[in-house]
N, C-alpha and C positions, 0 to 999 in steps of 0.2 A: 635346869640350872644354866644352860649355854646360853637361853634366852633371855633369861632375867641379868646376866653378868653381860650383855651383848646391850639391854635398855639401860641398864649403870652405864657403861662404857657412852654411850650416845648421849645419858643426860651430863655428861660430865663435859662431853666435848662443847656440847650446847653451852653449857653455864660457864666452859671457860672462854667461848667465844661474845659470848653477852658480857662476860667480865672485859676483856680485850677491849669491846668497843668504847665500854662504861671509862675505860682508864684512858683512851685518847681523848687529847693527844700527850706523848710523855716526854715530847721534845719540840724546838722548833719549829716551827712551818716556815717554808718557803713557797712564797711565791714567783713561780718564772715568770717574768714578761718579756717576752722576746722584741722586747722592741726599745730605744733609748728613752732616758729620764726626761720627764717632761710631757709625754704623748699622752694622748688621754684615756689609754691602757695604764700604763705607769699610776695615774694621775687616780684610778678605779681602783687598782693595786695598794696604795697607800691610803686611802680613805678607808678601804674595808680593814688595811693592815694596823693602822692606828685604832680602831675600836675591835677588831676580834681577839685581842686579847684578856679584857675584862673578861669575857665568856668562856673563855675555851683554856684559860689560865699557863699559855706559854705565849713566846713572843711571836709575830713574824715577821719575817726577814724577805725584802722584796730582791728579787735578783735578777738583773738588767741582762739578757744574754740574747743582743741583737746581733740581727743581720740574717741575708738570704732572705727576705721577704717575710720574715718572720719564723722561717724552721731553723733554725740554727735552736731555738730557746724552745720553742717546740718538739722537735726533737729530743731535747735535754729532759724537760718535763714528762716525756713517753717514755723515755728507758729507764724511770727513777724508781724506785722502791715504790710497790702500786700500797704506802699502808698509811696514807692519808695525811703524809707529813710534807710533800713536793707537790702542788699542785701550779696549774696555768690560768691565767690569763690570759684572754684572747677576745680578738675580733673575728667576724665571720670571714676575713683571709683565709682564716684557717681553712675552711671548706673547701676554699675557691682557688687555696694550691697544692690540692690533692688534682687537679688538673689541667694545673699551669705547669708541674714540674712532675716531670715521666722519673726522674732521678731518685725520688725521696726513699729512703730506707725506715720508715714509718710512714702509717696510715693516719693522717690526718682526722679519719671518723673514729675505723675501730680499734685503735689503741690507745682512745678516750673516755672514761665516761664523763658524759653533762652534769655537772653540780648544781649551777644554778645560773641563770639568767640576769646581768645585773643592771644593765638598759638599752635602749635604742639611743641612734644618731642620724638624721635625718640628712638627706643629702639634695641640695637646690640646683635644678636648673636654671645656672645666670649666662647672661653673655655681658660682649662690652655693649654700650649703647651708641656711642660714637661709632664702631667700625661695622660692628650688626645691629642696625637698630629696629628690628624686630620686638615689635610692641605684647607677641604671645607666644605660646607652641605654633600655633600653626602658620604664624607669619617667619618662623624659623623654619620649620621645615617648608614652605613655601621657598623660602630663599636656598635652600639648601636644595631642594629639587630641581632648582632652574637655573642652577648652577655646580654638577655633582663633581665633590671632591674641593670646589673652591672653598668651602670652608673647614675654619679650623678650630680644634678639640685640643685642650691639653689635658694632661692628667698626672698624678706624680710617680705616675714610671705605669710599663706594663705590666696588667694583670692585678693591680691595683680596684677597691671597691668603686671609683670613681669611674674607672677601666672601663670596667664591664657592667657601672650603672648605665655608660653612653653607647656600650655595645647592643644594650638590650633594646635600648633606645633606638637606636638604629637598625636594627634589624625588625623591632616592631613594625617602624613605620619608612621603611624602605629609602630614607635620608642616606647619603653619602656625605659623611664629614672627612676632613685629613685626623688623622691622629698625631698629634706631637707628644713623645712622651719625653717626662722630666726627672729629672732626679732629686724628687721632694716635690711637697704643695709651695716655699717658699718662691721658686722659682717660676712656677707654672702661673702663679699668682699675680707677679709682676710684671710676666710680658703679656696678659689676661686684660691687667689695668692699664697696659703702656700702649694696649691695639695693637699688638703680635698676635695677640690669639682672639678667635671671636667668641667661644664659649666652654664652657665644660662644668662637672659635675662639684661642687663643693660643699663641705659641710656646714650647715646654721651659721655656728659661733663663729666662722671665718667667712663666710660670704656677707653678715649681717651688716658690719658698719661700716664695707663697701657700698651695701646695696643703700643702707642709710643716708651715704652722702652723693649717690648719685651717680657713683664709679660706675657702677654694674646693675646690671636690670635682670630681677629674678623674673621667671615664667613657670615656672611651678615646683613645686615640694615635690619630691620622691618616695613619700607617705602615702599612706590609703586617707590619711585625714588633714586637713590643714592646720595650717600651726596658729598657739594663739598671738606670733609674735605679729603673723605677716597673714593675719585672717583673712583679705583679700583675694593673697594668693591662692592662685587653684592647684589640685592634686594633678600629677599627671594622667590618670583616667579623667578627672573633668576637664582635661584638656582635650580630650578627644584618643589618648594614646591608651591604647589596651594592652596594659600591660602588669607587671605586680610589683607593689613595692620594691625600694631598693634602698631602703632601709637598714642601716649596718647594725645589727646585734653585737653584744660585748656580754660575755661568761664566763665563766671559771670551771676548770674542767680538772680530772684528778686521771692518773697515771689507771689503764685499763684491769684488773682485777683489786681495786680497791675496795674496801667490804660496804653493802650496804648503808649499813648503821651509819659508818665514819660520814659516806655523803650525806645522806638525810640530815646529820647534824649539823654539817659545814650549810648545807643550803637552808636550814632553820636560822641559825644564825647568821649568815649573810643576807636572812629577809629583811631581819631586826635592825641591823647595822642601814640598811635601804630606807627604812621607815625613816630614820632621823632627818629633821629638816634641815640640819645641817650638811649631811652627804649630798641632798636633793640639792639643795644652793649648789655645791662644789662642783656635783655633774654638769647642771642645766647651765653653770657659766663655761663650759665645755662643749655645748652644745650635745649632752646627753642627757636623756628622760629616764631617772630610773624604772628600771622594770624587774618585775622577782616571776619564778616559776618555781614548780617542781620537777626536778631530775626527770620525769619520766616528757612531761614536756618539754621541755630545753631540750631533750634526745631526739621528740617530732620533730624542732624547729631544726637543729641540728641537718640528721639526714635528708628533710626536704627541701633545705637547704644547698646541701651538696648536689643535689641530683639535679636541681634546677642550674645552678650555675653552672656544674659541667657541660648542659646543655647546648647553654650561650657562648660557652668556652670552645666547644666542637662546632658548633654553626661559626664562629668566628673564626675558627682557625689560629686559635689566639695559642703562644705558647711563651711563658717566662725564659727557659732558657735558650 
Protein backbone atom coordinates (compact mmCIF):
# COMPACT_ATOMS: atom_id res chain seq x y z
CA UNK A 1 0.00 0.00 0.00
CA UNK A 2 3.07 2.55 1.04
CA UNK A 3 4.44 1.78 -2.36
CA UNK A 4 1.77 2.15 -4.66
CA UNK A 5 0.43 5.69 -2.75
CA UNK A 6 4.40 6.63 -2.76
CA UNK A 7 4.14 5.98 -7.28
CA UNK A 8 0.74 8.27 -7.09
CA UNK A 9 2.53 10.62 -4.98
CA UNK A 10 5.50 10.87 -7.65
CA UNK A 11 3.24 10.60 -10.69
CA UNK A 12 1.32 13.52 -9.68
CA UNK A 13 4.51 15.50 -8.80
CA UNK A 14 5.64 14.61 -12.35
CA UNK A 15 2.41 15.63 -14.15
CA UNK A 16 2.22 18.72 -12.17
CA UNK A 17 5.52 19.67 -13.09
CA UNK A 18 5.05 19.01 -16.98
CA UNK A 19 1.85 20.98 -16.48
CA UNK A 20 3.95 24.02 -14.78
CA UNK A 21 6.11 24.09 -17.82
CA UNK A 22 3.23 23.39 -20.42
CA UNK A 23 1.57 26.85 -18.74
CA UNK A 24 4.77 29.16 -19.08
CA UNK A 25 5.03 31.64 -19.38
CA UNK A 26 2.05 33.28 -17.25
CA UNK A 27 3.41 36.62 -17.07
CA UNK A 28 5.81 39.00 -18.55
CA UNK A 29 9.34 38.29 -19.66
CA UNK A 30 12.02 40.53 -19.05
CA UNK A 31 14.78 40.85 -20.70
CA UNK A 32 18.13 42.45 -18.69
CA UNK A 33 20.71 44.10 -20.86
CA UNK A 34 23.08 45.44 -18.84
CA UNK A 35 24.26 47.54 -21.11
CA UNK A 36 22.64 51.25 -22.69
CA UNK A 37 19.79 51.52 -25.66
CA UNK A 38 21.32 51.34 -28.76
CA UNK A 39 24.26 48.62 -28.32
CA UNK A 40 24.02 45.83 -30.14
CA UNK A 41 23.08 43.73 -27.11
CA UNK A 42 19.93 46.12 -26.66
CA UNK A 43 19.64 46.03 -30.56
CA UNK A 44 19.53 41.58 -30.12
CA UNK A 45 17.16 42.20 -27.16
CA UNK A 46 14.52 43.93 -29.10
CA UNK A 47 14.65 41.98 -32.39
CA UNK A 48 13.96 38.57 -30.43
CA UNK A 49 11.61 40.88 -28.01
CA UNK A 50 9.27 42.14 -30.81
CA UNK A 51 8.70 38.55 -32.39
CA UNK A 52 8.64 36.25 -29.17
CA UNK A 53 5.66 37.12 -28.29
CA UNK A 54 3.44 35.67 -31.16
CA UNK A 55 4.87 32.24 -29.70
CA UNK A 56 5.11 32.32 -26.22
CA UNK A 57 1.72 34.47 -25.87
CA UNK A 58 2.86 37.41 -23.19
CA UNK A 59 4.92 40.40 -23.70
CA UNK A 60 8.53 41.30 -23.22
CA UNK A 61 9.73 43.85 -21.71
CA UNK A 62 13.66 44.77 -22.35
CA UNK A 63 15.30 46.44 -19.22
CA UNK A 64 18.36 48.65 -19.83
CA UNK A 65 20.28 48.15 -16.35
CA UNK A 66 23.88 49.46 -17.24
CA UNK A 67 26.98 49.99 -15.88
CA UNK A 68 30.03 48.36 -14.02
CA UNK A 69 31.22 46.87 -17.20
CA UNK A 70 28.16 45.05 -17.58
CA UNK A 71 27.40 43.55 -13.80
CA UNK A 72 25.32 45.91 -12.53
CA UNK A 73 22.36 44.13 -14.97
CA UNK A 74 24.02 40.98 -14.68
CA UNK A 75 23.91 40.70 -11.41
CA UNK A 76 20.24 41.91 -11.34
CA UNK A 77 19.32 39.09 -13.93
CA UNK A 78 21.32 36.13 -11.29
CA UNK A 79 19.47 37.14 -8.24
CA UNK A 80 15.96 37.01 -10.12
CA UNK A 81 13.23 34.40 -9.63
CA UNK A 82 15.30 31.40 -11.60
CA UNK A 83 11.19 30.44 -13.21
CA UNK A 84 11.86 31.67 -16.66
CA UNK A 85 10.20 34.95 -16.56
CA UNK A 86 13.92 37.37 -16.13
CA UNK A 87 16.37 36.29 -18.21
CA UNK A 88 19.91 38.12 -19.73
CA UNK A 89 21.38 39.23 -22.51
CA UNK A 90 24.94 39.17 -22.88
CA UNK A 91 28.11 39.29 -24.67
CA UNK A 92 30.96 37.09 -23.82
CA UNK A 93 32.22 40.14 -21.24
CA UNK A 94 30.39 38.22 -19.16
CA UNK A 95 33.10 35.38 -18.96
CA UNK A 96 35.94 37.74 -19.21
CA UNK A 97 34.65 39.78 -15.79
CA UNK A 98 34.45 36.82 -13.70
CA UNK A 99 38.32 37.76 -13.93
CA UNK A 100 38.61 41.15 -14.28
CA UNK A 101 36.84 41.92 -11.04
CA UNK A 102 37.88 39.79 -7.65
CA UNK A 103 34.70 41.99 -6.15
CA UNK A 104 31.59 40.43 -7.73
CA UNK A 105 28.99 38.94 -5.46
CA UNK A 106 27.80 36.46 -8.26
CA UNK A 107 29.42 34.04 -10.53
CA UNK A 108 29.45 35.11 -13.88
CA UNK A 109 29.43 31.08 -15.21
CA UNK A 110 27.56 29.15 -12.42
CA UNK A 111 24.67 31.25 -11.59
CA UNK A 112 23.71 30.96 -15.17
CA UNK A 113 22.42 28.59 -17.34
CA UNK A 114 23.13 29.11 -21.44
CA UNK A 115 19.83 29.35 -23.39
CA UNK A 116 20.89 29.87 -26.43
CA UNK A 117 23.38 31.38 -28.67
CA UNK A 118 22.15 34.17 -30.69
CA UNK A 119 25.46 35.22 -33.08
CA UNK A 120 29.02 36.17 -33.54
CA UNK A 121 30.82 39.66 -33.94
CA UNK A 122 33.90 39.62 -35.65
CA UNK A 123 36.51 41.82 -34.60
CA UNK A 124 39.36 43.46 -37.21
CA UNK A 125 42.90 44.08 -36.91
CA UNK A 126 43.11 47.90 -38.36
CA UNK A 127 45.80 50.49 -37.90
CA UNK A 128 46.06 54.16 -39.23
CA UNK A 129 47.92 54.06 -42.50
CA UNK A 130 49.31 57.41 -42.50
CA UNK A 131 51.11 57.04 -38.83
CA UNK A 132 51.74 52.84 -39.15
CA UNK A 133 51.77 52.17 -42.35
CA UNK A 134 52.18 48.64 -42.13
CA UNK A 135 50.95 47.03 -45.26
CA UNK A 136 50.27 43.24 -42.95
CA UNK A 137 50.56 41.36 -39.65
CA UNK A 138 53.84 41.01 -39.85
CA UNK A 139 55.11 44.35 -41.14
CA UNK A 140 53.24 45.34 -37.64
CA UNK A 141 54.73 43.45 -35.56
CA UNK A 142 58.04 43.96 -37.36
CA UNK A 143 57.59 47.69 -36.51
CA UNK A 144 56.52 46.87 -33.24
CA UNK A 145 59.55 44.70 -32.33
CA UNK A 146 62.12 47.29 -33.46
CA UNK A 147 60.57 49.63 -31.65
CA UNK A 148 59.06 47.99 -28.02
CA UNK A 149 56.34 50.11 -26.47
CA UNK A 150 56.52 52.93 -29.23
CA UNK A 151 53.58 51.85 -30.47
CA UNK A 152 50.04 52.50 -29.67
CA UNK A 153 46.79 50.36 -29.02
CA UNK A 154 43.44 51.87 -28.06
CA UNK A 155 40.50 50.14 -26.80
CA UNK A 156 37.21 51.35 -25.07
CA UNK A 157 38.28 50.92 -21.55
CA UNK A 158 40.07 48.02 -19.83
CA UNK A 159 39.24 44.55 -19.92
CA UNK A 160 37.04 45.32 -22.58
CA UNK A 161 36.77 42.20 -25.71
CA UNK A 162 38.89 44.52 -27.75
CA UNK A 163 41.24 44.56 -24.43
CA UNK A 164 42.05 41.36 -24.41
CA UNK A 165 41.57 40.51 -28.18
CA UNK A 166 45.21 42.74 -28.39
CA UNK A 167 46.43 41.05 -25.16
CA UNK A 168 46.16 37.83 -26.80
CA UNK A 169 47.71 39.18 -29.69
CA UNK A 170 50.54 40.25 -27.89
CA UNK A 171 51.37 37.89 -25.90
CA UNK A 172 51.17 35.28 -28.75
CA UNK A 173 53.66 36.94 -30.73
CA UNK A 174 55.72 38.65 -28.23
CA UNK A 175 54.93 42.44 -29.78
CA UNK A 176 54.97 45.29 -27.20
CA UNK A 177 52.31 47.86 -27.84
CA UNK A 178 51.31 50.94 -25.36
CA UNK A 179 47.77 50.41 -24.25
CA UNK A 180 45.64 53.61 -24.19
CA UNK A 181 42.53 52.88 -22.75
CA UNK A 182 39.25 54.94 -23.51
CA UNK A 183 36.18 55.43 -22.19
CA UNK A 184 33.90 54.26 -25.17
CA UNK A 185 34.86 53.02 -28.91
CA UNK A 186 33.57 56.67 -29.80
CA UNK A 187 36.53 58.12 -28.69
CA UNK A 188 39.16 55.51 -29.14
CA UNK A 189 37.95 55.91 -32.81
CA UNK A 190 38.77 59.29 -33.39
CA UNK A 191 42.09 59.72 -32.11
CA UNK A 192 42.63 56.02 -34.31
CA UNK A 193 41.64 58.34 -37.45
CA UNK A 194 43.17 61.62 -36.25
CA UNK A 195 46.98 59.52 -35.97
CA UNK A 196 46.98 59.54 -31.85
CA UNK A 197 46.69 56.14 -32.03
CA UNK A 198 48.29 53.51 -34.41
CA UNK A 199 45.99 50.49 -34.02
CA UNK A 200 43.58 48.51 -32.21
CA UNK A 201 40.86 45.90 -32.21
CA UNK A 202 37.30 46.93 -33.75
CA UNK A 203 34.35 45.59 -34.79
CA UNK A 204 33.19 44.89 -38.77
CA UNK A 205 30.30 47.36 -38.89
CA UNK A 206 32.62 50.06 -37.37
CA UNK A 207 35.90 49.65 -38.77
CA UNK A 208 34.06 48.88 -42.42
CA UNK A 209 33.53 52.43 -43.89
CA UNK A 210 36.68 53.59 -42.36
CA UNK A 211 38.60 50.86 -43.87
CA UNK A 212 36.29 51.70 -47.11
CA UNK A 213 37.45 55.15 -47.54
CA UNK A 214 40.91 54.67 -46.72
CA UNK A 215 41.12 55.93 -43.11
CA UNK A 216 42.37 52.80 -41.84
CA UNK A 217 44.07 49.65 -43.13
CA UNK A 218 42.66 46.32 -41.89
CA UNK A 219 45.37 43.40 -41.60
CA UNK A 220 43.28 40.64 -40.51
CA UNK A 221 39.82 39.40 -39.21
CA UNK A 222 39.78 37.84 -35.69
CA UNK A 223 37.82 34.80 -37.19
CA UNK A 224 38.90 31.31 -37.95
CA UNK A 225 37.41 32.21 -41.32
CA UNK A 226 37.45 35.27 -43.69
CA UNK A 227 34.66 37.44 -44.22
CA UNK A 228 32.69 37.68 -47.26
CA UNK A 229 32.65 41.54 -47.01
CA UNK A 230 36.64 41.89 -47.14
CA UNK A 231 37.52 38.17 -48.71
CA UNK A 232 40.95 39.34 -49.16
CA UNK A 233 41.56 39.83 -45.93
CA UNK A 234 43.52 37.11 -44.15
CA UNK A 235 42.57 35.36 -40.71
CA UNK A 236 44.92 35.86 -38.05
CA UNK A 237 46.41 32.39 -38.19
CA UNK A 238 46.93 32.89 -42.07
CA UNK A 239 48.82 35.65 -40.92
CA UNK A 240 51.17 33.72 -39.44
CA UNK A 241 49.78 34.42 -35.57
CA UNK A 242 48.70 31.14 -33.52
CA UNK A 243 46.41 31.92 -31.90
CA UNK A 244 42.13 31.26 -31.54
CA UNK A 245 39.55 33.32 -32.41
CA UNK A 246 38.50 36.36 -30.71
CA UNK A 247 35.47 36.34 -31.99
CA UNK A 248 32.72 37.91 -29.49
CA UNK A 249 29.64 35.63 -28.93
CA UNK A 250 26.12 37.14 -27.91
CA UNK A 251 23.33 34.72 -25.85
CA UNK A 252 20.83 34.88 -23.62
CA UNK A 253 21.10 33.18 -20.47
CA UNK A 254 18.33 32.41 -17.63
CA UNK A 255 18.80 32.93 -13.76
CA UNK A 256 20.66 29.45 -12.41
CA UNK A 257 17.86 26.80 -11.31
CA UNK A 258 15.55 27.56 -14.02
CA UNK A 259 13.51 24.26 -15.01
CA UNK A 260 14.61 22.48 -18.13
CA UNK A 261 11.67 22.47 -20.11
CA UNK A 262 11.22 26.49 -19.74
CA UNK A 263 14.94 26.79 -21.48
CA UNK A 264 14.60 24.17 -24.15
CA UNK A 265 11.48 26.12 -25.15
CA UNK A 266 12.98 29.68 -24.91
CA UNK A 267 15.97 28.38 -27.22
CA UNK A 268 13.44 26.51 -29.70
CA UNK A 269 11.85 29.53 -30.11
CA UNK A 270 14.74 32.05 -30.13
CA UNK A 271 15.93 29.51 -33.18
CA UNK A 272 12.81 30.46 -35.04
CA UNK A 273 12.87 34.10 -34.30
CA UNK A 274 16.89 33.76 -35.89
CA UNK A 275 15.69 32.00 -39.08
CA UNK A 276 13.84 35.20 -40.13
CA UNK A 277 15.63 37.15 -42.83
CA UNK A 278 14.53 39.98 -41.34
CA UNK A 279 16.57 39.58 -37.77
CA UNK A 280 19.56 38.27 -40.23
CA UNK A 281 19.30 41.97 -41.96
CA UNK A 282 19.13 43.71 -38.55
CA UNK A 283 22.12 41.74 -36.92
CA UNK A 284 24.55 41.72 -39.94
CA UNK A 285 24.04 45.68 -40.30
CA UNK A 286 25.41 45.49 -36.71
CA UNK A 287 28.11 43.78 -37.70
CA UNK A 288 26.61 40.35 -36.18
CA UNK A 289 26.16 36.84 -37.96
CA UNK A 290 23.26 35.11 -36.32
CA UNK A 291 24.24 31.97 -34.85
CA UNK A 292 21.68 29.43 -32.85
CA UNK A 293 22.73 26.44 -30.46
CA UNK A 294 21.45 24.10 -28.09
CA UNK A 295 21.76 24.88 -24.24
CA UNK A 296 23.90 22.17 -23.80
CA UNK A 297 26.38 23.73 -26.35
CA UNK A 298 26.17 27.32 -25.66
CA UNK A 299 27.27 25.80 -21.90
CA UNK A 300 30.78 24.28 -23.98
CA UNK A 301 31.14 27.64 -25.49
CA UNK A 302 30.28 29.31 -22.40
CA UNK A 303 32.91 27.62 -19.86
CA UNK A 304 35.64 27.30 -22.47
CA UNK A 305 35.29 30.27 -22.86
CA UNK A 306 35.86 31.39 -19.38
CA UNK A 307 38.83 29.38 -18.89
CA UNK A 308 40.56 30.73 -21.80
CA UNK A 309 40.30 34.24 -21.20
CA UNK A 310 41.17 34.04 -17.44
CA UNK A 311 44.16 32.72 -18.77
CA UNK A 312 45.26 35.71 -20.85
CA UNK A 313 43.75 37.80 -17.99
CA UNK A 314 46.45 36.17 -15.36
CA UNK A 315 49.41 36.17 -18.11
CA UNK A 316 48.47 39.90 -18.54
CA UNK A 317 48.23 40.97 -15.29
CA UNK A 318 45.16 42.63 -16.33
CA UNK A 319 42.67 43.73 -13.72
CA UNK A 320 39.28 46.13 -14.17
CA UNK A 321 39.29 47.51 -10.73
Amino acid sequence: MLSTCLRRLAATALLLGATAAQAWPTQPITFVVPYTPGTGIDIIARQLGARLPDALGQPVIVDNAAGASGNIGSEKAARAKPDGHTLLVQVNTLVMNRSLFTSLTYDPVEDFVPVAQTSWGTLLLVTNPQVQPAKDVAGLLAAAKDKPGALTYATPGVGTPHHLAMALFTQRTGAELLHVPYKGTAGAVTDLLGGRIDAMFLPVHVALPHVKSGRLAVLATGGDERLTTLPDVPTLKEAGVDMDSVDMWYGVFAPKGTPDDVVQRMNDEIGRVLAAPEVAAAFEAQGMVPATSEPAEFATLVREDADRWAEVIRAGKITAE
